[in-house]
Backbone as JSON, one array per atom type, in Angstrom:
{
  "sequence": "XXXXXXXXXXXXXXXXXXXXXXXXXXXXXXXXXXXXXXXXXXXXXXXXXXXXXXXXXXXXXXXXXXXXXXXXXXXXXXXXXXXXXXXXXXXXXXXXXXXXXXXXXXXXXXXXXXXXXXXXXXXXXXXXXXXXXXXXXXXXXXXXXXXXXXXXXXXXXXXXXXXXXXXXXXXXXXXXXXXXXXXXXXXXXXXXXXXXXXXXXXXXXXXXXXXXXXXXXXXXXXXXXXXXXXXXXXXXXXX",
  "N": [[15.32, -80.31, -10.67], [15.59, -83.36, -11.78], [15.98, -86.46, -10.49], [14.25, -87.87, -8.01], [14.19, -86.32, -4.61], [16.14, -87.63, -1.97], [17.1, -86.75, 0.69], [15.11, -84.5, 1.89], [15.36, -81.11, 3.19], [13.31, -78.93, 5.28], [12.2, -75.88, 5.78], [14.12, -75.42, 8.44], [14.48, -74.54, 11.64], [16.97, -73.74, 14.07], [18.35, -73.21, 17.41], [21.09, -71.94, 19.38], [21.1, -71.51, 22.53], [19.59, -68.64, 23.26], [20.36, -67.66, 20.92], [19.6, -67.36, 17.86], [20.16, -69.87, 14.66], [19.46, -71.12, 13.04], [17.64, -70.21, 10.38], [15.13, -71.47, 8.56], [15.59, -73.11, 6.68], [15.8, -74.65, 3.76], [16.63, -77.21, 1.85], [17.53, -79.71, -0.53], [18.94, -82.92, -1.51], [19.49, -85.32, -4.18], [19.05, -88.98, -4.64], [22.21, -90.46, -5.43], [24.07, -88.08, -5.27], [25.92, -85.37, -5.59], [25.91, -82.63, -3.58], [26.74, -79.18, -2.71], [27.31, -76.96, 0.03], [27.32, -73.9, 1.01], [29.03, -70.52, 1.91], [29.67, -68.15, 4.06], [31.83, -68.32, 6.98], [30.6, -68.86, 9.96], [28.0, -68.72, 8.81], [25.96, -70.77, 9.04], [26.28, -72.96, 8.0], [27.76, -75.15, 9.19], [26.26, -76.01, 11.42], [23.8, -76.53, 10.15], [23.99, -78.87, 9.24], [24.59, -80.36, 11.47], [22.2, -79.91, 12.62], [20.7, -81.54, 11.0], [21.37, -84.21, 11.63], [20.74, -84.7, 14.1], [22.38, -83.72, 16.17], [22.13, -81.49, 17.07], [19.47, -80.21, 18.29], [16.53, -79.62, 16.55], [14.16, -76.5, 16.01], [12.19, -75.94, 14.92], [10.5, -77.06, 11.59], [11.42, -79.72, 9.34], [13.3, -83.03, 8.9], [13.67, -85.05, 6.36], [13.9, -87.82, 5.47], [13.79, -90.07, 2.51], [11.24, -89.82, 2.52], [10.46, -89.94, 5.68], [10.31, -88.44, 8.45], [12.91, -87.0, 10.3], [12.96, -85.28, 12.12], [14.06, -84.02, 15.53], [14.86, -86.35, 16.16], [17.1, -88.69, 17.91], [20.63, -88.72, 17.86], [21.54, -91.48, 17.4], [19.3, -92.65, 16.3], [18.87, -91.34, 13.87], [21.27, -92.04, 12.42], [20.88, -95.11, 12.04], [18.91, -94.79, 10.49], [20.29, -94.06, 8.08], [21.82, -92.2, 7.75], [24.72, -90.89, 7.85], [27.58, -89.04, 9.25], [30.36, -86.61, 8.96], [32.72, -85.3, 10.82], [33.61, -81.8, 11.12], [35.72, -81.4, 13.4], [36.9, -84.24, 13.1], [37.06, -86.31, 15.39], [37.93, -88.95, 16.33], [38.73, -92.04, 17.87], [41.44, -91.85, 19.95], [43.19, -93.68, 21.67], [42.82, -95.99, 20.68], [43.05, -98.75, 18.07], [43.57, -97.74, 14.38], [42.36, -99.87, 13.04], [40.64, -101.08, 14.8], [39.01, -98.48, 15.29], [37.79, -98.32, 12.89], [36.53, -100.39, 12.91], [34.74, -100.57, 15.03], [32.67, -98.4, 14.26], [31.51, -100.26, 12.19], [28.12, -101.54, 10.79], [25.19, -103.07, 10.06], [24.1, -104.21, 7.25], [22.35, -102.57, 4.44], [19.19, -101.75, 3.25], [18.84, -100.51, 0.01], [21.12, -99.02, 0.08], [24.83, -99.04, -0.65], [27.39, -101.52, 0.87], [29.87, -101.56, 2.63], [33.37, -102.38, 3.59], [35.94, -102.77, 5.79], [38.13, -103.85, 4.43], [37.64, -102.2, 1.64], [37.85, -99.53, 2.6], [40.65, -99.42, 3.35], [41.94, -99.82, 0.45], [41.08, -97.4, -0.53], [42.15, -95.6, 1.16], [45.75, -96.22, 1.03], [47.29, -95.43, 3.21], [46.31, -95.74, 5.52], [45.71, -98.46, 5.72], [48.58, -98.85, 5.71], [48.9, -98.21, 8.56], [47.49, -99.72, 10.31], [47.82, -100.72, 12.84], [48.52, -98.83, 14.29], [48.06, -96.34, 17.27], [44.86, -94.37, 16.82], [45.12, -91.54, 17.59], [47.68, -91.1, 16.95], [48.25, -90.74, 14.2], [48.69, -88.68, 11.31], [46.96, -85.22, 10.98], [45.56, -85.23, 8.45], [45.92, -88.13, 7.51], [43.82, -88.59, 9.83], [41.35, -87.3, 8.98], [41.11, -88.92, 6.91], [40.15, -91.5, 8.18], [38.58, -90.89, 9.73], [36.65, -90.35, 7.65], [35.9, -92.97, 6.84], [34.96, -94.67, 9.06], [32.49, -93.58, 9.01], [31.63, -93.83, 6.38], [31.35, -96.84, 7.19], [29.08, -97.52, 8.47], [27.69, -97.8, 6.4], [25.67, -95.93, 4.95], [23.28, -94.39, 3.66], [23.31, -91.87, 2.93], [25.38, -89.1, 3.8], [27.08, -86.82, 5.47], [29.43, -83.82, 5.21], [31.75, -82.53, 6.47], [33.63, -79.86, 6.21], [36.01, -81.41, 4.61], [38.36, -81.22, 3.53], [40.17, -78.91, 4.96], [42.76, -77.94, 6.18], [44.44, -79.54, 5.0], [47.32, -81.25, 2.92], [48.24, -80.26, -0.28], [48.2, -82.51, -1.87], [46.67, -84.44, -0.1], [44.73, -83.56, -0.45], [43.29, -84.14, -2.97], [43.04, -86.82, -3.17], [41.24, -86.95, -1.05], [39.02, -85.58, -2.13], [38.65, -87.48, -4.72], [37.94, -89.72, -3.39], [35.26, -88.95, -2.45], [34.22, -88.33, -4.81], [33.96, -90.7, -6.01], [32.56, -92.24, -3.71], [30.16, -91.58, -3.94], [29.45, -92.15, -7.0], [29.1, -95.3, -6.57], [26.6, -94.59, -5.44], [25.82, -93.48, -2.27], [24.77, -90.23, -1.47], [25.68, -87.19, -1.03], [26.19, -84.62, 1.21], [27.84, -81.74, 1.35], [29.77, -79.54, 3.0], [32.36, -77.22, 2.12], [34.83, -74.92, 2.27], [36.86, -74.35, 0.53], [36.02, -73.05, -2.82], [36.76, -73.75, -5.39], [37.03, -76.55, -5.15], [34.67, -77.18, -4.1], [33.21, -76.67, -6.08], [33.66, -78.02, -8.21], [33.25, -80.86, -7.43], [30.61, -81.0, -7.17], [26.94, -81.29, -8.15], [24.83, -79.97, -7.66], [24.7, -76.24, -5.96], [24.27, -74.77, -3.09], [24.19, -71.8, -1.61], [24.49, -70.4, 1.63], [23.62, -67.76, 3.95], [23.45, -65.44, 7.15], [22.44, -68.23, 8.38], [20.25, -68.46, 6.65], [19.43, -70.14, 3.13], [20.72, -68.58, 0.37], [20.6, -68.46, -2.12], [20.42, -71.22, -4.62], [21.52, -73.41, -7.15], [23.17, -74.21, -10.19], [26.82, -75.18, -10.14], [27.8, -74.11, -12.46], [25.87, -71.56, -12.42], [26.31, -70.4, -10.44], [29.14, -69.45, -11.27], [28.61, -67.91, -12.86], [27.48, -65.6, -11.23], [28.59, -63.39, -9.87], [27.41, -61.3, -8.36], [26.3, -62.86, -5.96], [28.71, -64.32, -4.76], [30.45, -62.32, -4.0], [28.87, -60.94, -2.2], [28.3, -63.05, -0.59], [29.95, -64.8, -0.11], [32.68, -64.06, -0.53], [35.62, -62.85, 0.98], [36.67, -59.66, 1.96]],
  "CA": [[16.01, -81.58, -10.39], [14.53, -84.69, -12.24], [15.77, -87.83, -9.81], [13.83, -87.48, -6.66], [14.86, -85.77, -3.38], [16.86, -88.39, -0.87], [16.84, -85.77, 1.56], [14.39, -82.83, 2.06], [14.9, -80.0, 4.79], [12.16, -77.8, 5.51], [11.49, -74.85, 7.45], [14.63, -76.02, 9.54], [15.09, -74.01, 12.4], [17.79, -73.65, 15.02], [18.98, -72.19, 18.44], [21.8, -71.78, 20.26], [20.41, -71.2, 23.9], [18.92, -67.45, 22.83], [20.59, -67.03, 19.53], [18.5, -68.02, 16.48], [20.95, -69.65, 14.44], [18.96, -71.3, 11.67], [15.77, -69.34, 10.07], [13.85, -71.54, 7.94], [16.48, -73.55, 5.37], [15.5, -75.56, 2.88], [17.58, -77.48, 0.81], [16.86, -81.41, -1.1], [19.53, -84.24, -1.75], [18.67, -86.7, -4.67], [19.89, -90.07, -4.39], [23.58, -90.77, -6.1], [24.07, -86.64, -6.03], [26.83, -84.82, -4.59], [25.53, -81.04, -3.35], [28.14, -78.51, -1.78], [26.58, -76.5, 1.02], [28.57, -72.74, 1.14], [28.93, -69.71, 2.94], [31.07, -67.6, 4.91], [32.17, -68.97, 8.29], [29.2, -68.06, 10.82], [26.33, -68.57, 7.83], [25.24, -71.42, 9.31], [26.57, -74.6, 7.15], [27.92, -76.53, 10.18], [24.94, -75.7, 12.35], [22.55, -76.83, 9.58], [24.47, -80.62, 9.27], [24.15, -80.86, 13.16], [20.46, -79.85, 12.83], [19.82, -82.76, 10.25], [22.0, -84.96, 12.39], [19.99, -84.71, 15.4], [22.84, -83.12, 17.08], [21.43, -79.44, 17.18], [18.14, -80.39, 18.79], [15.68, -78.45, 15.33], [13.23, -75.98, 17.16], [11.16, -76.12, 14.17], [10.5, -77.59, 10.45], [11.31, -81.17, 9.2], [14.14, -83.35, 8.07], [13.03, -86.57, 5.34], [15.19, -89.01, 4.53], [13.2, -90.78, 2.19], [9.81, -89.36, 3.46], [10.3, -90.25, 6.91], [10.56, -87.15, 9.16], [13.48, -87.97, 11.26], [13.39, -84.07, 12.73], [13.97, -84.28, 16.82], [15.24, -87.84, 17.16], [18.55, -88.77, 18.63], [21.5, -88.94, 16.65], [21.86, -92.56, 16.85], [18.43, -93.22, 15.41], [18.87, -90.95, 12.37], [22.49, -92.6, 11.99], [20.35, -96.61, 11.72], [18.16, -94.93, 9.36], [21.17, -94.34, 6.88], [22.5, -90.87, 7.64], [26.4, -90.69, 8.51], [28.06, -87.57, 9.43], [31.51, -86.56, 9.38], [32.61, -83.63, 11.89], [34.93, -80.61, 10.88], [36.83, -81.74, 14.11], [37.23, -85.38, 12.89], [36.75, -86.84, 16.49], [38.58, -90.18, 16.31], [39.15, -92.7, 19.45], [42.31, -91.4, 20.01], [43.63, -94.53, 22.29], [42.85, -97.36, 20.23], [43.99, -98.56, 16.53], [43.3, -97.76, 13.12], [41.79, -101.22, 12.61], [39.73, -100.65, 16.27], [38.07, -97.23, 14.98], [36.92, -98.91, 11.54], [35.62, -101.8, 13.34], [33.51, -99.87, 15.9], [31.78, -97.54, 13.04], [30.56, -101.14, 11.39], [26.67, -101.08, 10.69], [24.92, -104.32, 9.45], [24.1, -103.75, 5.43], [21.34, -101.56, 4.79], [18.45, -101.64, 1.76], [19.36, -98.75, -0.56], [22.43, -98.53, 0.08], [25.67, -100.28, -0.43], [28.16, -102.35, 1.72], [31.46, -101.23, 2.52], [34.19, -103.15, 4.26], [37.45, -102.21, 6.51], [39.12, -103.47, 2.9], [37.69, -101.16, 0.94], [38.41, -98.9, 3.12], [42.25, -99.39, 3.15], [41.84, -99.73, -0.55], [40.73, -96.0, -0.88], [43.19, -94.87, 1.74], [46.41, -97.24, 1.52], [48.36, -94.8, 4.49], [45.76, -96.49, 6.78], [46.64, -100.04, 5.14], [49.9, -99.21, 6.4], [49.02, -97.49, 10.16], [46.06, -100.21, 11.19], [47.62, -101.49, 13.88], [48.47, -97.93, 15.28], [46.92, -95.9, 17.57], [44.7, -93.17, 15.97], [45.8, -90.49, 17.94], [49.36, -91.11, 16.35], [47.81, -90.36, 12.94], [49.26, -86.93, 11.04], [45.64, -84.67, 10.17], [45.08, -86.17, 6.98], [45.11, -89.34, 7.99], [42.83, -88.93, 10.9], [40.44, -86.94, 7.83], [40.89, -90.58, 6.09], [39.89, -92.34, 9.21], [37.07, -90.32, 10.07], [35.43, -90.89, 6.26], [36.2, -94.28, 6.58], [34.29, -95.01, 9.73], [31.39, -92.99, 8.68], [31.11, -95.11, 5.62], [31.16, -98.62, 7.4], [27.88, -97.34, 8.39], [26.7, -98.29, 4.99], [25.21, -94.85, 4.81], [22.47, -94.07, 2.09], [23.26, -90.31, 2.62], [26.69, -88.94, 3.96], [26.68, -85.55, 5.41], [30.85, -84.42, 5.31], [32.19, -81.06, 7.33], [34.92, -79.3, 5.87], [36.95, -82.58, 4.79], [39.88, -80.67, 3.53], [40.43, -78.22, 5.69], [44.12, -77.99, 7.06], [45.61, -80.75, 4.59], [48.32, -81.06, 2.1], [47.45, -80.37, -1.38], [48.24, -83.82, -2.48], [45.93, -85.46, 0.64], [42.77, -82.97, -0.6], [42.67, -84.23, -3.67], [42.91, -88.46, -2.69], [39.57, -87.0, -0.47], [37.99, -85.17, -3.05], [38.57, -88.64, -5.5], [37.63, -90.27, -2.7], [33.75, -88.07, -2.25], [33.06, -88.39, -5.9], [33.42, -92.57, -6.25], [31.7, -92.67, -2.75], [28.9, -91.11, -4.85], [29.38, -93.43, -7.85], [29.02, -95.81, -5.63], [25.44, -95.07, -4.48], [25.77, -92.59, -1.79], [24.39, -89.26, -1.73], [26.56, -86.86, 0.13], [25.78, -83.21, 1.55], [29.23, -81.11, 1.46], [30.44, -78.42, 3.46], [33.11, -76.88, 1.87], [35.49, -73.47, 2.68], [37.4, -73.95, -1.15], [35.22, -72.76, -3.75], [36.92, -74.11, -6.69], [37.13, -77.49, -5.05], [32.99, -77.71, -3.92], [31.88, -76.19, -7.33], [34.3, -79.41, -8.86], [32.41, -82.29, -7.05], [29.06, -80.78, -6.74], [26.08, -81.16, -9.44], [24.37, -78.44, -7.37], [25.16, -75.66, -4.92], [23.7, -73.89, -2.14], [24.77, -70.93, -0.46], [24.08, -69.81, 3.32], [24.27, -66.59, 4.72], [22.36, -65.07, 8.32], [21.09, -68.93, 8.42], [18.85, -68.46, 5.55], [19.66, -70.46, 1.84], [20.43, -67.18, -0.22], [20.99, -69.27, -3.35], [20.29, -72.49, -5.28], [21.47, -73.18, -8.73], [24.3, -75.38, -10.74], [27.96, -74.76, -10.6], [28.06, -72.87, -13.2], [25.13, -71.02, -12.27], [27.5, -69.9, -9.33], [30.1, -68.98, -11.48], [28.27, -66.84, -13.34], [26.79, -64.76, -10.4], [29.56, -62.5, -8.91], [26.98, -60.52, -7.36], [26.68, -63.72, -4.82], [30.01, -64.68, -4.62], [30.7, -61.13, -3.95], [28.04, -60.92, -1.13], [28.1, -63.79, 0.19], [31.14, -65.53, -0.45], [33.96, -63.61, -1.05], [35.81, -62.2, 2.47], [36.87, -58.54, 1.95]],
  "C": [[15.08, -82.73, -10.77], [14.63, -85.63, -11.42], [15.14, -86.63, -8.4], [14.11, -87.5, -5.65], [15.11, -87.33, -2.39], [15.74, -87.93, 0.37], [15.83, -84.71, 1.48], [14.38, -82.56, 3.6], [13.8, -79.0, 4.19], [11.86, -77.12, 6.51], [12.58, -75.15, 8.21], [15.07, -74.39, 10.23], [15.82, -73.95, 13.5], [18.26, -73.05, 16.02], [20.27, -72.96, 19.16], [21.72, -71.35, 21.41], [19.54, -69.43, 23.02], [19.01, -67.14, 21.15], [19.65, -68.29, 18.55], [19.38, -68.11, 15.46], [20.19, -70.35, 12.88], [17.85, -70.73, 11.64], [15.35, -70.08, 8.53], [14.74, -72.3, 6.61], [15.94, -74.37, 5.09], [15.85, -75.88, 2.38], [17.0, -79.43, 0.26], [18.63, -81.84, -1.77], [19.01, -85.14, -2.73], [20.05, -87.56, -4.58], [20.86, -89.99, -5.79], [23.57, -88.86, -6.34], [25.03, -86.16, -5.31], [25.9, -82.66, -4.66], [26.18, -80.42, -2.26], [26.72, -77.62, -1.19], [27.8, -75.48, 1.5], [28.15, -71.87, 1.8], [29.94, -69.3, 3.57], [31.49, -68.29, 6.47], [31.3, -67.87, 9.68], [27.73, -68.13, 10.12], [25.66, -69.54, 8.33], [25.35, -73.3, 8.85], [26.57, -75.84, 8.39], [26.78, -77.15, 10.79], [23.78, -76.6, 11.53], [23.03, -78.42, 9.4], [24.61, -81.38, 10.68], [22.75, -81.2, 13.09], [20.07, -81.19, 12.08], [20.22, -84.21, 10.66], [21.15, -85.31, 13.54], [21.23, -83.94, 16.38], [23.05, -81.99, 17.57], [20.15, -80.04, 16.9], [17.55, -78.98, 17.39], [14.78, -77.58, 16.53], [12.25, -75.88, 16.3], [11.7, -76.42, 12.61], [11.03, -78.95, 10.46], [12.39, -81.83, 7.78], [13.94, -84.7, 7.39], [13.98, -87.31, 4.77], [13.78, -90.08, 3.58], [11.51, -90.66, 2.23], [9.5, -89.63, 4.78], [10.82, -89.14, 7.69], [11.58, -87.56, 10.53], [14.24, -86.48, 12.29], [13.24, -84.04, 14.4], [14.63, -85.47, 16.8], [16.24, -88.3, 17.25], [19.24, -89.27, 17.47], [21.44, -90.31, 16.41], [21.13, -92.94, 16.01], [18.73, -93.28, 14.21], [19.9, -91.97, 12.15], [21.84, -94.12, 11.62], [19.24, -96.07, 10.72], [18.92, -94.68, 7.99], [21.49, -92.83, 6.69], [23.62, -90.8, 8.36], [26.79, -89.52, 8.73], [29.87, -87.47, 9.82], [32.32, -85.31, 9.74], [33.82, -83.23, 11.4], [36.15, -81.49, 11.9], [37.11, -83.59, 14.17], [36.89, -86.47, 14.06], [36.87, -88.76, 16.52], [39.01, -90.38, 17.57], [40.53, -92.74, 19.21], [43.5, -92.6, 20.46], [43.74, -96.12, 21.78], [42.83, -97.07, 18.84], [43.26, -97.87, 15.3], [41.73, -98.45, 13.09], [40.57, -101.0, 13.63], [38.97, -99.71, 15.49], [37.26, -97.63, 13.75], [36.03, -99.88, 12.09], [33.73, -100.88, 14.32], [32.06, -98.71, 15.03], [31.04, -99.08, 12.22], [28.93, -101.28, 11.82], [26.22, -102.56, 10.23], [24.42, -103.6, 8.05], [22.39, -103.46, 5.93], [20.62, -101.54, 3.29], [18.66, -100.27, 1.62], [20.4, -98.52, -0.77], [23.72, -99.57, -0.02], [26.68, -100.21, 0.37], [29.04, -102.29, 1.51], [31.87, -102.26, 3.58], [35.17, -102.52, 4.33], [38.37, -102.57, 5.28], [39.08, -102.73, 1.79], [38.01, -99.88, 1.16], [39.84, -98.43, 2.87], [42.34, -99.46, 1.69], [42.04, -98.07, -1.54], [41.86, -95.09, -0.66], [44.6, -96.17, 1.93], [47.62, -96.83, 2.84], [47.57, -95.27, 5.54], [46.2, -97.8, 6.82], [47.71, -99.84, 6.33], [50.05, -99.44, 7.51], [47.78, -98.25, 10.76], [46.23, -100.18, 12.47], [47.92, -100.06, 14.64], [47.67, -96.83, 16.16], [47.1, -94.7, 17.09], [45.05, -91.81, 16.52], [47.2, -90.04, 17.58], [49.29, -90.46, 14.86], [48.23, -88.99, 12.77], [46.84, -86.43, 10.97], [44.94, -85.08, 9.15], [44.62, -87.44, 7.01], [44.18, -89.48, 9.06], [41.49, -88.43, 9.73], [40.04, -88.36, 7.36], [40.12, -91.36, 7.04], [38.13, -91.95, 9.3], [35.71, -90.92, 8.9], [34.9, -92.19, 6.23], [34.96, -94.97, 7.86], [33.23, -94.62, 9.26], [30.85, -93.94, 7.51], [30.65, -96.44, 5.62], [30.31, -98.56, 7.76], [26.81, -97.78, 7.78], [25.39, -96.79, 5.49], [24.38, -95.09, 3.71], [22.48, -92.13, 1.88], [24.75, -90.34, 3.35], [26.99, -86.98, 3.96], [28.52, -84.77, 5.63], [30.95, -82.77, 5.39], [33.58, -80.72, 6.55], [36.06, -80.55, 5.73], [38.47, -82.31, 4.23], [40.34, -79.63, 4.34], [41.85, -78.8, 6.79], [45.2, -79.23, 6.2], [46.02, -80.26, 3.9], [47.37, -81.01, 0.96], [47.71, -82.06, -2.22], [46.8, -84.74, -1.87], [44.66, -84.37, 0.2], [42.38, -83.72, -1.45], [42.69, -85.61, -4.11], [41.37, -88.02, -1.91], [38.78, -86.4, -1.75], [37.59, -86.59, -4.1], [37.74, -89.3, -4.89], [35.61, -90.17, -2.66], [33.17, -88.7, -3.49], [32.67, -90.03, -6.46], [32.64, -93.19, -4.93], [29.9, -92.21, -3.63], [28.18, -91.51, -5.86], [28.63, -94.14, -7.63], [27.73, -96.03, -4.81], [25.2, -94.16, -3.74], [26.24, -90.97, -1.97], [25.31, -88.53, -0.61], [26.04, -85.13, -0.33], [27.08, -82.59, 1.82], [29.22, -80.19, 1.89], [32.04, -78.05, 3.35], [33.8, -75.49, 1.56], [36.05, -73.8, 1.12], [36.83, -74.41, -1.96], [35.37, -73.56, -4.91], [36.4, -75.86, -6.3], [35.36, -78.07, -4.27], [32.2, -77.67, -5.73], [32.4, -77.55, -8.39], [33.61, -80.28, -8.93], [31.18, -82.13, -7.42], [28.5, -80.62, -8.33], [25.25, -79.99, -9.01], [24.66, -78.02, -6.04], [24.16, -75.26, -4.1], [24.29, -72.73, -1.11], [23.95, -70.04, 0.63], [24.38, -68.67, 3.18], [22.89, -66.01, 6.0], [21.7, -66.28, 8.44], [19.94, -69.3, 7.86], [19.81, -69.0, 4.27], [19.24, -69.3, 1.12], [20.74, -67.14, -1.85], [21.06, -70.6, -3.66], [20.58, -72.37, -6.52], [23.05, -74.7, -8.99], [26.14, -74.68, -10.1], [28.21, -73.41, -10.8], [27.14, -71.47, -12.93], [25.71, -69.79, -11.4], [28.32, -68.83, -9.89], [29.34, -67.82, -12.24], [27.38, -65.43, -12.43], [27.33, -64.13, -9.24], [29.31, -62.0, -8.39], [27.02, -61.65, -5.69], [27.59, -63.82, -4.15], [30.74, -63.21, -3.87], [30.02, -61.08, -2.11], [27.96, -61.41, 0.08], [29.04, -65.13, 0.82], [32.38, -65.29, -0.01], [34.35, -62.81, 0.73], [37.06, -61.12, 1.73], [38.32, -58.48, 2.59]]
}
């Protein structure tokens, strides 16, 4: 990788009260890069975007945004040093609007990175446009997906860590988020992907990584991927 690492994990390890759920992953982020983060369901993907989150306390090794080791320290911190995160289970204020949930995710602008606004926002997604004033708990799945990105972004993120963001939508609303991922990327921000459909990580992504037992059991391109059925096979593919 010629531009230089955003992100670097190292050594990250993880528990779940007894269970040992990360052993030792390593993976790097360069700035403006999209990199999918794969695996079977149990390898560890989610677990390892908590861990760099702060919200899976690490039990050992070290997460760098930039060279600053930001391994142990409460989610909010990491989140003001320019790491966003957006959860499998979307977790939107259910009771108050659209417009409300964008507002409350705003960040003051951030060196490095650039400055989004609640109109670019609605710009991206115009089914929020429509549904500001309602409340987000009214939202179908998709649009709460939209919502979720959307807050995470007003962050003004310089990284962008994003959980299964299609998972459960229409095939029309995957591929407004997938558009969505790769001009957030354009755009400046670096984003870490966890993604269950193959075709649609190995699309976005300039490079992969695949999990399995918690351990990175592969690094390479795309294509690199595609050409290595023993993986895919192994580590991938569900029987």
């Amino acid at each position: 990788m010629t531009a230089p690492a955003l992100l670097r994990v190292e050594g990250l390890h993880a528990h779940y009260g007894k269970s040992h759920v990360l052993r030792g992953v390593t993976l790097s982020v360069a700035r403006g890069e999209v990199v999918s983060l794969l695996g079977r369901n149990g390898s560890g993907r989610s677990t390892t975007l908590k861990a760099i989150m702060g919200l899976v306390p690490p039990t050992a090794g070290a997460v760098r945004l930039d060279g600053i080791d930001l391994a142990g320290r409460r989610a909010f911190r990491i989140a003001r040093a320019g790491l966003a995160y957006v959860p499998e289970e979307r977790e939107i204020f259910a009771n108050i609007t659209v417009d409300e949930n964008l507002r409350i995710g705003a960040q003051p602008a951030r060196r490095g990175a650039p400055r989004w606004t609640p109109e670019q926002m609605y710009e991206y997604f115009p089914q929020l446009a429509a549904r500001r004033r309602t409340q987000a708990g009214m939202l179908s799945g998709g649009e709460q997906q939209m919502l979720t990105i959307c807050r995470s972004l007003l962050g003004n993120p310089r990284l962008i860590l994003v959980d299964e963001p299609t998972e459960g939508l229409a095939p029309k609303i995957v591929e407004v988020v997938t558009d969505v991922i790769r001009d957030i990327c354009r755009q400046g921000v670096a984003v870490l992907l966890v993604e269950q459909k193959l075709t649609i990580a190995l699309r976005v992504a300039k490079r992969v990584y695949v999990m399995g037992h918690g351990q990175i059991v592969f690094d390479g391109t795309p294509d690199s991927l595609r050409n290595a059925p023993e993986v895919r096979r192994d580590w991938l593919e569900v029987a």
